[in-house]
Backbone as XML, in Angstrom:
<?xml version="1.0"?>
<chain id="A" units="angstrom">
  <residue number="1" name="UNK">
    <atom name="N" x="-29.610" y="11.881" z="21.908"/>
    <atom name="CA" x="-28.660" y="11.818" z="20.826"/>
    <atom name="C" x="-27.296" y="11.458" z="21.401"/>
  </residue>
  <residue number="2" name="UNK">
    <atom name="N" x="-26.254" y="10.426" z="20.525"/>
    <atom name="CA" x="-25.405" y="10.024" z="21.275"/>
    <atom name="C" x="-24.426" y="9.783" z="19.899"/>
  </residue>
  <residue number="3" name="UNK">
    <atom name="N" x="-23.094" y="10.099" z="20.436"/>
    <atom name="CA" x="-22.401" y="9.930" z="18.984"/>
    <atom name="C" x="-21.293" y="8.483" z="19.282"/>
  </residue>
  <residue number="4" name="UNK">
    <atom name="N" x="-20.755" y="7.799" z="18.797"/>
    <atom name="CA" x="-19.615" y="7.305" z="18.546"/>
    <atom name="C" x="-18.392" y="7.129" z="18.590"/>
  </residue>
  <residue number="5" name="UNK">
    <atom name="N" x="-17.372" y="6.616" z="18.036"/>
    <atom name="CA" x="-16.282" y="6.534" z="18.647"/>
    <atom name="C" x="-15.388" y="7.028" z="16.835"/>
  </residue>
  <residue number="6" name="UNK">
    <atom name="N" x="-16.427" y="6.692" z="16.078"/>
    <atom name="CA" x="-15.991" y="6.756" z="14.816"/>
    <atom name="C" x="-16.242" y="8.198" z="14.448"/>
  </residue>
  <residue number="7" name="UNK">
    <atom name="N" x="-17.066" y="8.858" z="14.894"/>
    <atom name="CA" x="-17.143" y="10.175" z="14.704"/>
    <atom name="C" x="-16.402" y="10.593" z="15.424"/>
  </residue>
  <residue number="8" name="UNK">
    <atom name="N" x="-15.820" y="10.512" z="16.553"/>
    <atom name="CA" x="-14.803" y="11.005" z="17.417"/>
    <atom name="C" x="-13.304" y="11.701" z="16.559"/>
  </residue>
  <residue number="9" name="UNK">
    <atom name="N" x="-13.007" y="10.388" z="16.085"/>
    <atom name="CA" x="-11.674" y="10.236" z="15.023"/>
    <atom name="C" x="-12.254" y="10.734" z="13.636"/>
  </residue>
  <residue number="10" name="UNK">
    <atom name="N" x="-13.100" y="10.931" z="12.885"/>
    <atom name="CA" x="-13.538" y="12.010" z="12.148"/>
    <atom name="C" x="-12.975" y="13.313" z="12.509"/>
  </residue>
  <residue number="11" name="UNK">
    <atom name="N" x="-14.012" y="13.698" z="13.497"/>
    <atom name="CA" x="-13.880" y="15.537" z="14.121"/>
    <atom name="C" x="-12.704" y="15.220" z="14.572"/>
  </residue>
  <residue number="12" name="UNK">
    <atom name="N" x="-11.657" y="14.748" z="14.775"/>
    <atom name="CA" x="-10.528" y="15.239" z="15.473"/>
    <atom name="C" x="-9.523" y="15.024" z="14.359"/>
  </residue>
  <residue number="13" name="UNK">
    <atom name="N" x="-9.805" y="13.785" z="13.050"/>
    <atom name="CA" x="-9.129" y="13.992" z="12.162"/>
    <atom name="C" x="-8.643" y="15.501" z="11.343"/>
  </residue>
  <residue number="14" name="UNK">
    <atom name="N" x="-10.344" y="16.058" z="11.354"/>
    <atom name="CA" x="-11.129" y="17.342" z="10.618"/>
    <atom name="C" x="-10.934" y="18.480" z="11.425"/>
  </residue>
  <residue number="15" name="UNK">
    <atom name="N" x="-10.270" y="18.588" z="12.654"/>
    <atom name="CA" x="-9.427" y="19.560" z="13.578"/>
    <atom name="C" x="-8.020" y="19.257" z="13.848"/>
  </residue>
  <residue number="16" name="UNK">
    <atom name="N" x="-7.519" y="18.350" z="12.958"/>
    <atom name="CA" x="-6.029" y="17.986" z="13.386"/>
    <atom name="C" x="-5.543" y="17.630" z="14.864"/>
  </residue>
  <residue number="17" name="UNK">
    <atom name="N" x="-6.066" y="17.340" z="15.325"/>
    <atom name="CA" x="-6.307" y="16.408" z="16.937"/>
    <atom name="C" x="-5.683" y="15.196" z="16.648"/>
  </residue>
  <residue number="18" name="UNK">
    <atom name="N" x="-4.722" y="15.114" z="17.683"/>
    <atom name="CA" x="-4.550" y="13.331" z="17.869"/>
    <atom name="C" x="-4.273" y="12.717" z="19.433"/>
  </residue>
  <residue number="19" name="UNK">
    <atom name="N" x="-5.635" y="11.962" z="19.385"/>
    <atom name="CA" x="-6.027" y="11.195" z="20.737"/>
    <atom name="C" x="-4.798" y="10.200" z="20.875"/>
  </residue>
  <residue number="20" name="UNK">
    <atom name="N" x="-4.914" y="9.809" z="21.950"/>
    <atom name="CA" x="-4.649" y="8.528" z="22.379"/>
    <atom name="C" x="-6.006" y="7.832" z="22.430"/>
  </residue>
  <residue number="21" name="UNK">
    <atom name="N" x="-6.147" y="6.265" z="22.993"/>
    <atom name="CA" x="-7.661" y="5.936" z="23.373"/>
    <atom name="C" x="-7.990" y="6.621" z="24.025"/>
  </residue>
  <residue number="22" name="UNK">
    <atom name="N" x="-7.196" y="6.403" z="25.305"/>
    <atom name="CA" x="-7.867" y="6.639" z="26.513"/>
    <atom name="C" x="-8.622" y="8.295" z="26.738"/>
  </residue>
  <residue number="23" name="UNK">
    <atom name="N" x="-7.600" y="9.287" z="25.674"/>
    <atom name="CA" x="-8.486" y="10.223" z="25.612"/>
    <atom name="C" x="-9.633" y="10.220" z="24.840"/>
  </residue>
  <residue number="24" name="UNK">
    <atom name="N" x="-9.792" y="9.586" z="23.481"/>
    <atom name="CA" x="-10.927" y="9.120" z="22.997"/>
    <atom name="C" x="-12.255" y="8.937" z="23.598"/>
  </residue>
  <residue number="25" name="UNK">
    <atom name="N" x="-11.992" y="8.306" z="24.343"/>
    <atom name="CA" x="-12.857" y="7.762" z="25.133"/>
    <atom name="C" x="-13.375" y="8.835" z="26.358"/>
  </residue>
  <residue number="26" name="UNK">
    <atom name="N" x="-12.594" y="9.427" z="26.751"/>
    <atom name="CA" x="-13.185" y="10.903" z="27.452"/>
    <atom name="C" x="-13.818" y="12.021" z="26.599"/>
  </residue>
  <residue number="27" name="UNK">
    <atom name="N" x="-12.815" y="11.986" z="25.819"/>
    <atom name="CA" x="-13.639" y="13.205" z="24.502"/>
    <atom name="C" x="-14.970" y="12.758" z="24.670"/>
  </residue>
  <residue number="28" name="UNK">
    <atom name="N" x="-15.768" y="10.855" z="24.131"/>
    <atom name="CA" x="-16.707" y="10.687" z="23.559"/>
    <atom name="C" x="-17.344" y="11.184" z="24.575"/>
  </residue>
  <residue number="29" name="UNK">
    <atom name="N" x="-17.218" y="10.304" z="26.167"/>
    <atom name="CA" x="-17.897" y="11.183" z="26.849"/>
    <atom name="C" x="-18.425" y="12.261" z="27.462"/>
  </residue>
  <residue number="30" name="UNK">
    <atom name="N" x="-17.489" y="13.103" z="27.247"/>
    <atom name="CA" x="-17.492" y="14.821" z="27.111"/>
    <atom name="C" x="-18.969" y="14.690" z="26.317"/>
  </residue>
  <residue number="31" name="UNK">
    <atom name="N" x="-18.536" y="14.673" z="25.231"/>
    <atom name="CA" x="-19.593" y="14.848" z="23.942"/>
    <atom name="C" x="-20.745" y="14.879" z="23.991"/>
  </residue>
  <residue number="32" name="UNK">
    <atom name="N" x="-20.605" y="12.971" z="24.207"/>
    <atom name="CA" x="-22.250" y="12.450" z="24.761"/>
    <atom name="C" x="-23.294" y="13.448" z="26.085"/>
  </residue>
  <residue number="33" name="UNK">
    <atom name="N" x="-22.366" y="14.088" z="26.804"/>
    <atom name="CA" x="-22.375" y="14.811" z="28.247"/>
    <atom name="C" x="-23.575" y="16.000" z="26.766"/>
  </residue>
  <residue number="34" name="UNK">
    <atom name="N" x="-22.825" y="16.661" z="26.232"/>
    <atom name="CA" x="-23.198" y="17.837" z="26.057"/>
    <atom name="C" x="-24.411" y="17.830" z="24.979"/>
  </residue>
  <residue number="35" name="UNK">
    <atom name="N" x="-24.487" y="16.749" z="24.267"/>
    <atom name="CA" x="-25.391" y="15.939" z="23.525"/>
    <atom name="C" x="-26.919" y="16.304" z="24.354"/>
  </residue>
  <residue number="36" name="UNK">
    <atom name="N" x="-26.332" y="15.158" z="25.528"/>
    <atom name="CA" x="-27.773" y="14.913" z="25.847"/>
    <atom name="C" x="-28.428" y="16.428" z="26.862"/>
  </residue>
  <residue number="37" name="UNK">
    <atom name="N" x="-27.215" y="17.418" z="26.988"/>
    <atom name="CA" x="-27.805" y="18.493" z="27.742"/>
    <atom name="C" x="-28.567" y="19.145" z="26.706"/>
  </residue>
  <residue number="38" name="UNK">
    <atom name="N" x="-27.734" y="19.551" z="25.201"/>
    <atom name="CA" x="-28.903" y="20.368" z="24.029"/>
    <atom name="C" x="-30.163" y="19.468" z="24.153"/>
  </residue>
  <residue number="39" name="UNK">
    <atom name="N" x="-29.962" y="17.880" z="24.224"/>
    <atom name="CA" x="-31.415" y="17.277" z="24.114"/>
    <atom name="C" x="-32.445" y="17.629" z="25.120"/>
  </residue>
  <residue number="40" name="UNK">
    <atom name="N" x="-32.258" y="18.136" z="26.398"/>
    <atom name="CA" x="-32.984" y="18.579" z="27.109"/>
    <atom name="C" x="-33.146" y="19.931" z="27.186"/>
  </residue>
  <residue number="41" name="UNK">
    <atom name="N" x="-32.548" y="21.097" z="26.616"/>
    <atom name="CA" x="-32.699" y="21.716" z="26.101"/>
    <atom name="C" x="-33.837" y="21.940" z="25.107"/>
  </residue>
  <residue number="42" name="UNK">
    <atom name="N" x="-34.239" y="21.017" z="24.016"/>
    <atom name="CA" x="-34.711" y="21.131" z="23.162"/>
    <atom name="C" x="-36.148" y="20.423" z="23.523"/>
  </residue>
  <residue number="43" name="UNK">
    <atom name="N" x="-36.111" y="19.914" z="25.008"/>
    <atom name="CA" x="-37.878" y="19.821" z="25.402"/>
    <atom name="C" x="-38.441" y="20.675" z="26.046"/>
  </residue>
  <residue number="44" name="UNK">
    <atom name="N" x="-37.364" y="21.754" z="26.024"/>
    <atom name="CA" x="-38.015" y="23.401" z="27.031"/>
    <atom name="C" x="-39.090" y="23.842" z="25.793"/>
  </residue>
  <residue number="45" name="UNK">
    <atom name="N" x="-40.079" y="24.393" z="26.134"/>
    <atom name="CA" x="-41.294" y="25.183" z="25.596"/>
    <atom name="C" x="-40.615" y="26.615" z="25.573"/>
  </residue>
  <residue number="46" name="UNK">
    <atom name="N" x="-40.224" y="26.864" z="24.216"/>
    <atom name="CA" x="-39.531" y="28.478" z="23.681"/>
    <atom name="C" x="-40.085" y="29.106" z="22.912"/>
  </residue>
  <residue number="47" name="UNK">
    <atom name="N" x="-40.944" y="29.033" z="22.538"/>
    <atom name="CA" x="-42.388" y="29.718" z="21.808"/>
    <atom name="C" x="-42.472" y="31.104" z="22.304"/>
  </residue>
  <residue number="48" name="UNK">
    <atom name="N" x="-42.866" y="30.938" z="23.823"/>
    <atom name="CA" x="-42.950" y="32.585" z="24.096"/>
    <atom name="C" x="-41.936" y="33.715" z="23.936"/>
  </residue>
  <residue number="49" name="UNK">
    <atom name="N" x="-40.363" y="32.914" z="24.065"/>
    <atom name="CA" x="-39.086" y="33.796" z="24.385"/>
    <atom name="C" x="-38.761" y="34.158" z="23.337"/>
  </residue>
  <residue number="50" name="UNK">
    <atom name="N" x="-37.998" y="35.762" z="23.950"/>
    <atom name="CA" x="-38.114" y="36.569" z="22.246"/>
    <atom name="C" x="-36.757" y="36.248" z="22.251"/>
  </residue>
  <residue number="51" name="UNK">
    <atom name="N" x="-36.208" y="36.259" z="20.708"/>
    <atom name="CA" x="-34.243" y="35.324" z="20.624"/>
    <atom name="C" x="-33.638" y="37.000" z="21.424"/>
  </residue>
  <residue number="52" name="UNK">
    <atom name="N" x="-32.360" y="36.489" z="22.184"/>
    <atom name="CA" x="-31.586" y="37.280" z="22.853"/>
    <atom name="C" x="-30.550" y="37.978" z="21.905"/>
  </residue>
  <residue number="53" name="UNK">
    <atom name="N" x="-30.765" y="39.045" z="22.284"/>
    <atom name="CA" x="-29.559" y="40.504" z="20.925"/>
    <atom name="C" x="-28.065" y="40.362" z="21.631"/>
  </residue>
  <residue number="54" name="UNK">
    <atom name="N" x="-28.292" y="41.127" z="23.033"/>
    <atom name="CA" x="-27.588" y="41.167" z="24.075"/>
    <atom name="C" x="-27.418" y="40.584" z="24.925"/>
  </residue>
  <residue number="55" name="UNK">
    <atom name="N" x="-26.638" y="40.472" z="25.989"/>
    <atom name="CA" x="-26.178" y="40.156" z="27.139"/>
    <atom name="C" x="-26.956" y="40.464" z="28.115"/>
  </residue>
  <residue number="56" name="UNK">
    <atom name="N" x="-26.911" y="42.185" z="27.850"/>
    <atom name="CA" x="-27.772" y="43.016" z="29.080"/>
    <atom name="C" x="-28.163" y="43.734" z="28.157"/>
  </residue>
  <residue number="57" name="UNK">
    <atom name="N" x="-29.126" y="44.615" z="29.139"/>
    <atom name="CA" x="-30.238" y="46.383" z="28.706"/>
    <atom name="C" x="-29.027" y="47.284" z="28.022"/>
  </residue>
  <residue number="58" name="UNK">
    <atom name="N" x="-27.693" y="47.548" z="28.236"/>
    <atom name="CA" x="-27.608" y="48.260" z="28.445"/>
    <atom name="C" x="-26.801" y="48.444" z="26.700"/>
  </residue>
  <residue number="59" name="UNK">
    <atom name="N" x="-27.212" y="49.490" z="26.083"/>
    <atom name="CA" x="-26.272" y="49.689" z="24.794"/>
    <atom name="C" x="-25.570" y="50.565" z="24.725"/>
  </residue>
  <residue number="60" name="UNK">
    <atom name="N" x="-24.482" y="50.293" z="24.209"/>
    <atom name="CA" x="-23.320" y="51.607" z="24.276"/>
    <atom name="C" x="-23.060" y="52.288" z="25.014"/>
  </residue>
  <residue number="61" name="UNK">
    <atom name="N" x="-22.324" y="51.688" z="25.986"/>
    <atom name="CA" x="-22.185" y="52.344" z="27.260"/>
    <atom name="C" x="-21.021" y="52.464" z="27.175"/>
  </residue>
  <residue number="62" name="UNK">
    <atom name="N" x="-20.662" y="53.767" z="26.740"/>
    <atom name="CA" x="-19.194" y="54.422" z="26.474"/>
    <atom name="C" x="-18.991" y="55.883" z="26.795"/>
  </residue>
  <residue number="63" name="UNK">
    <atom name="N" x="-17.842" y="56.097" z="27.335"/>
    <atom name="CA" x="-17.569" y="57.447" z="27.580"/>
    <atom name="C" x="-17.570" y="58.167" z="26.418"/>
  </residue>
  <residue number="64" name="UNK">
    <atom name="N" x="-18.227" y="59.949" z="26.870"/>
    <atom name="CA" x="-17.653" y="60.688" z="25.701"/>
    <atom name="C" x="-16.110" y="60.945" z="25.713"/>
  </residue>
  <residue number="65" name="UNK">
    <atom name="N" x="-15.866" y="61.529" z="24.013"/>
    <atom name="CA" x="-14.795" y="61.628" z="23.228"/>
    <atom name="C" x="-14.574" y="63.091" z="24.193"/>
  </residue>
  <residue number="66" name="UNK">
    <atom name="N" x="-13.176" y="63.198" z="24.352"/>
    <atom name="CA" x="-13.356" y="64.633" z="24.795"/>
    <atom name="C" x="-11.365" y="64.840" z="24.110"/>
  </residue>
  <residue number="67" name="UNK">
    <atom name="N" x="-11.778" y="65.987" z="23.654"/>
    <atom name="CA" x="-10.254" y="66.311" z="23.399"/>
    <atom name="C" x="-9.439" y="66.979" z="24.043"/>
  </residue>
  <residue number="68" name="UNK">
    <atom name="N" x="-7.898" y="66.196" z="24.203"/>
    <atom name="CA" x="-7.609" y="66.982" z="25.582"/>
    <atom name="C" x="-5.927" y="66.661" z="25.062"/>
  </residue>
  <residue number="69" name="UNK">
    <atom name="N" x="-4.921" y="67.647" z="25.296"/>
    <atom name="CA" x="-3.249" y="67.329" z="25.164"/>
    <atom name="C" x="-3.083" y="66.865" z="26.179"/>
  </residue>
  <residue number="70" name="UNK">
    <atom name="N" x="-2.803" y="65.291" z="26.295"/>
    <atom name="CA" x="-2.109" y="65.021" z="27.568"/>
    <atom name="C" x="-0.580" y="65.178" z="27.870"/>
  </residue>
  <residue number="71" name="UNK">
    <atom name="N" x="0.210" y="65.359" z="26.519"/>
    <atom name="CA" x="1.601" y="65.146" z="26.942"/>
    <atom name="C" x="1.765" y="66.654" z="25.675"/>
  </residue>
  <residue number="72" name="UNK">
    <atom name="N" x="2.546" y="67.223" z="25.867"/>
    <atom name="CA" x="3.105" y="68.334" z="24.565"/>
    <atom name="C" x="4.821" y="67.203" z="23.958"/>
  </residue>
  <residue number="73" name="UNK">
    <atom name="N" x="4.579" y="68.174" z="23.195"/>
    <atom name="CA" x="5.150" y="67.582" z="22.043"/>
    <atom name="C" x="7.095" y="68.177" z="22.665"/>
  </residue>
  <residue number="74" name="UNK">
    <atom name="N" x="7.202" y="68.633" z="23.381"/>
    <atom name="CA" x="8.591" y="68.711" z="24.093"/>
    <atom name="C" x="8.789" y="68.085" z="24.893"/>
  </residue>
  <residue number="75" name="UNK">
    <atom name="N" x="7.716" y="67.303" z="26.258"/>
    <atom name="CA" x="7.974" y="66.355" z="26.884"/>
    <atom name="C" x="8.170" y="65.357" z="26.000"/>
  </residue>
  <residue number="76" name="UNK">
    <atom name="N" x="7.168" y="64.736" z="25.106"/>
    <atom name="CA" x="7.575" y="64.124" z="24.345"/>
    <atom name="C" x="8.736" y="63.590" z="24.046"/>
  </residue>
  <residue number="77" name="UNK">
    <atom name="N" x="9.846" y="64.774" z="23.362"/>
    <atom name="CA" x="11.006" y="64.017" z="22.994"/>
    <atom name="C" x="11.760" y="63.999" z="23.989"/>
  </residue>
  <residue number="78" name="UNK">
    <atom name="N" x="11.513" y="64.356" z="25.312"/>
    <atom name="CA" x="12.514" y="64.379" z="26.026"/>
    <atom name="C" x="12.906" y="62.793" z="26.152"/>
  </residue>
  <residue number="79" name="UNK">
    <atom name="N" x="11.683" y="61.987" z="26.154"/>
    <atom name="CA" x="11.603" y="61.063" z="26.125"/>
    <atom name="C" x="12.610" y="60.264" z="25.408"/>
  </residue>
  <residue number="80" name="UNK">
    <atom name="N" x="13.010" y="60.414" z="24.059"/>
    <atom name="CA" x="13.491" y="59.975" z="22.959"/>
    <atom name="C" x="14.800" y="59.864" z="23.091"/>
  </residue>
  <residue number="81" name="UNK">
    <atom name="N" x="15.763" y="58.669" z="22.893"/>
    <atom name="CA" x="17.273" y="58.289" z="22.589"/>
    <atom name="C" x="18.207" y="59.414" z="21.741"/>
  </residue>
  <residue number="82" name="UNK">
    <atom name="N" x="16.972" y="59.565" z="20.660"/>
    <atom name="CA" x="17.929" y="60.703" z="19.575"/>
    <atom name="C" x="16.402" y="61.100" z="19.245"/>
  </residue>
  <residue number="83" name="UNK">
    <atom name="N" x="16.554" y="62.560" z="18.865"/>
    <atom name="CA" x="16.138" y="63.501" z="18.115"/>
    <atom name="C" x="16.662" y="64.191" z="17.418"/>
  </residue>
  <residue number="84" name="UNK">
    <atom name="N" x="15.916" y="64.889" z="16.354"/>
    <atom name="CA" x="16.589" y="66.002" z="15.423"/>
    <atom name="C" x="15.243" y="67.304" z="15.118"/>
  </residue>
  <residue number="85" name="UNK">
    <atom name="N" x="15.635" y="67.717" z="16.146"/>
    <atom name="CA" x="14.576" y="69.449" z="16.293"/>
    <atom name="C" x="13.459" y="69.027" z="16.950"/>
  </residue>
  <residue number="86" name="UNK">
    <atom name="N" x="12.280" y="68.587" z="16.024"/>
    <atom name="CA" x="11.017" y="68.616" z="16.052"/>
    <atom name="C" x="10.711" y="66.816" z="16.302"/>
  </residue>
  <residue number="87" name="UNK">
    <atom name="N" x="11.267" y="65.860" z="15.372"/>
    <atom name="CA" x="11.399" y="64.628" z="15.252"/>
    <atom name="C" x="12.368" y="63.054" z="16.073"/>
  </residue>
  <residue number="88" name="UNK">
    <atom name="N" x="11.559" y="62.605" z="16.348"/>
    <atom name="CA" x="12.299" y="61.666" z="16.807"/>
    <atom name="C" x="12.976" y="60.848" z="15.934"/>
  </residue>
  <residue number="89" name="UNK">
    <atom name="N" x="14.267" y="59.957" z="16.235"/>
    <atom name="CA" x="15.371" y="59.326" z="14.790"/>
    <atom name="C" x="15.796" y="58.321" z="15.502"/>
  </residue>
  <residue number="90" name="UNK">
    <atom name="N" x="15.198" y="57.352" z="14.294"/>
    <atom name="CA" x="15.198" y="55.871" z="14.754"/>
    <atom name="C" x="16.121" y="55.475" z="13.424"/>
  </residue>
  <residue number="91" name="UNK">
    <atom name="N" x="16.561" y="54.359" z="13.763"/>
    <atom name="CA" x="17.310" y="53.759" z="12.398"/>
    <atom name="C" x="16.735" y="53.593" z="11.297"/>
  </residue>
  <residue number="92" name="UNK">
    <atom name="N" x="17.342" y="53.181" z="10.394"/>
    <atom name="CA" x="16.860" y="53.217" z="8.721"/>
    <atom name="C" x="16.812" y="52.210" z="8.869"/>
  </residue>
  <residue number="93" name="UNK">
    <atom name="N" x="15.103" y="51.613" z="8.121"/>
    <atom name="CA" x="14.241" y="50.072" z="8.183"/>
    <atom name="C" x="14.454" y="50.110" z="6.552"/>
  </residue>
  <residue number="94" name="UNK">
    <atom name="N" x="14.244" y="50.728" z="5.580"/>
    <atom name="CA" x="14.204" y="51.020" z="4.168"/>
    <atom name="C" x="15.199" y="51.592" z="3.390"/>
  </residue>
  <residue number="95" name="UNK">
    <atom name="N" x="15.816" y="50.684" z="2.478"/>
    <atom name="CA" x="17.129" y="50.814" z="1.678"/>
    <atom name="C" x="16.592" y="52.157" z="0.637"/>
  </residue>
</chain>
């Protein structure tokens, strides 16, 4: 399978792309490149292979949740420019 020069300027019309030739002409061959790799692709015997879910074996491989205070709420504001008691005070965003 091999595409054109006119389909080129199509799909790049239809992605807002604008070639020069000379890139044109690399795009096509890019293209044609990847064309004819699915075409050989598509004379592999895949009958037996079951379709792929994952990447790997491995699912959900995540740490547990564990609850824990890392900072208290007085380091906290020490942190802060301005406070008032309990709260940190940032400027007024809302009239």
């Amino acid at each position: 399978m091999s595409t054109d020069i006119q389909t080129i300027r199509k799909i790049a019309h239809l992605a807002r792309l604008e070639f020069n030739e000379e890139k044109e002409q690399e795009v096509l061959q890019d293209l044609n490149k990847i064309l004819n790799w699915v075409d050989q692709l598509r004379e592999l015997d895949t009958e037996s292979v079951e379709p792929l879910i994952h990447m790997s074996e491995e699912v959900n491989v995540l740490r547990e949740d564990e609850v824990r205070n890392t900072i208290s709420h007085e380091q906290a504001l020490l942190n802060a420019p301005k406070k008032d008691s309990d709260y940190f005070r940032v400027p007024k965003v809302l009239e």
